[in-house]
Every structure is written in C-alpha cells, then in structure tokens.
N, C-alpha and C positions, 0 to 999 in steps of 0.2 A: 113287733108292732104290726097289726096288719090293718088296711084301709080297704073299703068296700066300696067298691061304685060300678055298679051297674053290673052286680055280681061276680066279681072277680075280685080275688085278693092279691094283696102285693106287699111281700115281706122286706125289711131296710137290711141292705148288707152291712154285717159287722165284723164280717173276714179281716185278719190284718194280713195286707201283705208281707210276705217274709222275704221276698226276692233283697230288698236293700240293704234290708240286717244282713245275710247272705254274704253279701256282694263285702260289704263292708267287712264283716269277720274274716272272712277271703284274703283281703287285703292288708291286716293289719296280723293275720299268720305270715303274710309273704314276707314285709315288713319287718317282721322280728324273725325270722329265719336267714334273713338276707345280713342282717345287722349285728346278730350272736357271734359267728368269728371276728367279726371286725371289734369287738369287746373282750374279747382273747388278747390283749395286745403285749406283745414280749416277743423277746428274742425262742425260739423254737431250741431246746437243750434235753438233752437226757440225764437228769442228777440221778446221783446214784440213792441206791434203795438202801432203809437203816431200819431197826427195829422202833427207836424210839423217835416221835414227831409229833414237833409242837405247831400248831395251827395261832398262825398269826390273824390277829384281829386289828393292827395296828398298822400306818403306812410309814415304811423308812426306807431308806438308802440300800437300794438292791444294786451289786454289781453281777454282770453276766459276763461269763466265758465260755463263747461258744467251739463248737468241734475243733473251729480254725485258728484258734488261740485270739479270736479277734474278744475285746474289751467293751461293754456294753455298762454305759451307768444309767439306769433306768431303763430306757429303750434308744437311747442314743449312743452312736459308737464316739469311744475317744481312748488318747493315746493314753497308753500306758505312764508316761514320763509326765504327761499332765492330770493326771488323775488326782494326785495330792490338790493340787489346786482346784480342780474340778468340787473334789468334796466342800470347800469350804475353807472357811478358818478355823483356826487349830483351839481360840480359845473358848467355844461352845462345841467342840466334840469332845470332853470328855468322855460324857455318859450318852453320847449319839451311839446309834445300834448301828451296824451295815452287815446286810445278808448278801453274802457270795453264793451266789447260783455256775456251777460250771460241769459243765459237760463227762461223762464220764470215761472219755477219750483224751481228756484235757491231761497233758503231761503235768508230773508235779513240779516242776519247773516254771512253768508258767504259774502253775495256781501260787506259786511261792512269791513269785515276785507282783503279783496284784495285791498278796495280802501284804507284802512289805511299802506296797503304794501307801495301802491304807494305812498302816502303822503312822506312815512319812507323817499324814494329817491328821496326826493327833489321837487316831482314833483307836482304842483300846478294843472297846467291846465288839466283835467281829461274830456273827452265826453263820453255818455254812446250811445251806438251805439241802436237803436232799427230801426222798419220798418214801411211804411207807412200804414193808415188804408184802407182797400177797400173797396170801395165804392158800 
C-alpha cells in the first residue's frame, strides 16, 4: 500500500517479527531436554540379552533387582520378607502378571528367593524381563 503526499511514498511494514517465536521454540527445546531423563524413571540394571522379546504394551507389577541384591517393586525399594504382602492379596493374583527385571550380576540365589516371594502371593504367572541380542 503506498501513500503519496507531497511526493514521497511510504510503504506499511508487514515483516513478522521471528525474535519471540525464536525465543519461545528455544525454550520449550530446553524444557524437554531438561525433563527426558527425569521420564526414564527406574531402577538403572543390566538384563541380560535373549533372542526372543516381547514388547510390552501393558502396565504391571515389575519387580527389580539391582547389582546390589537390593529389591525394587516398581521404583520403590522394599524388603524381601515383605514383598508377599507388598504385592497384594492372594485372591486376585491368580492371573496377575509380574516382570522380574535383575541385573546380570544378580547371583541366582537371590533371583531365586524374590521369585519364591512372589510364588508366597499367590502369583503364578511370573515373565523375566531381558533385552534383545544385537546383531
């Protein structure tokens, strides 16, 4: 659009400034950079490597055993001897799932007596969580 007076034209700026978008995109990379590990959340374990692995789409009763022999139900530690009770009651786990996640340093000794925790409560159906092999 241009206006004339007194022989001089004068054009309307339609620039957008980009500085705020900018600033803004900036800030909401920093955001989700800053917040991605903290979304990682779990006990830190090395399971061991298998050929065959099923991708869970489902949320259940994960127990961890890390390097130290320590007991992790969910992301919370708790004792071994309370673990039966920790799971629940005995008469809705039949067909409750629970994924044992433990470390690959983990003596079988230990891994032995968390699965006989879980037996204690009821609970039959047991998957041991491990990773695929790379090729």
């Amino acid at each position: 659009m241009a206006f004339s007076s007194r022989g001089h034209t004068q054009t309307a700026l339609a620039d957008i400034n980009i500085t705020p978008l900018v600033d803004v995109v900036l800030v909401l990379l920093l955001i989700f950079m800053l917040t991605a590990p903290v979304l990682q959340s779990g006990v830190e374990v090395a399971v061991p490597h298998t050929r065959t692995v099923n991708q869970l789409t489902e949320e259940h009763s994960v127990i961890t055993i890390d390097k130290d022999q320590n007991v992790f139900l969910q992301d919370k530690p708790v004792n071994i001897h309370d673990l039966p009770a920790a799971l629940g009651p005995t008469a809705k786990n039949t067909k409750r799932v629970v994924y044992v996640r433990a470390d690959q340093k983990v003596p079988f000794g230990a891994f032995a007596s968390v699965m006989d925790a879980v037996k204690q409560a009821g609970i039959t159906n047991i998957s041991i969580v491990t990773q695929p092999l790379e090729k």
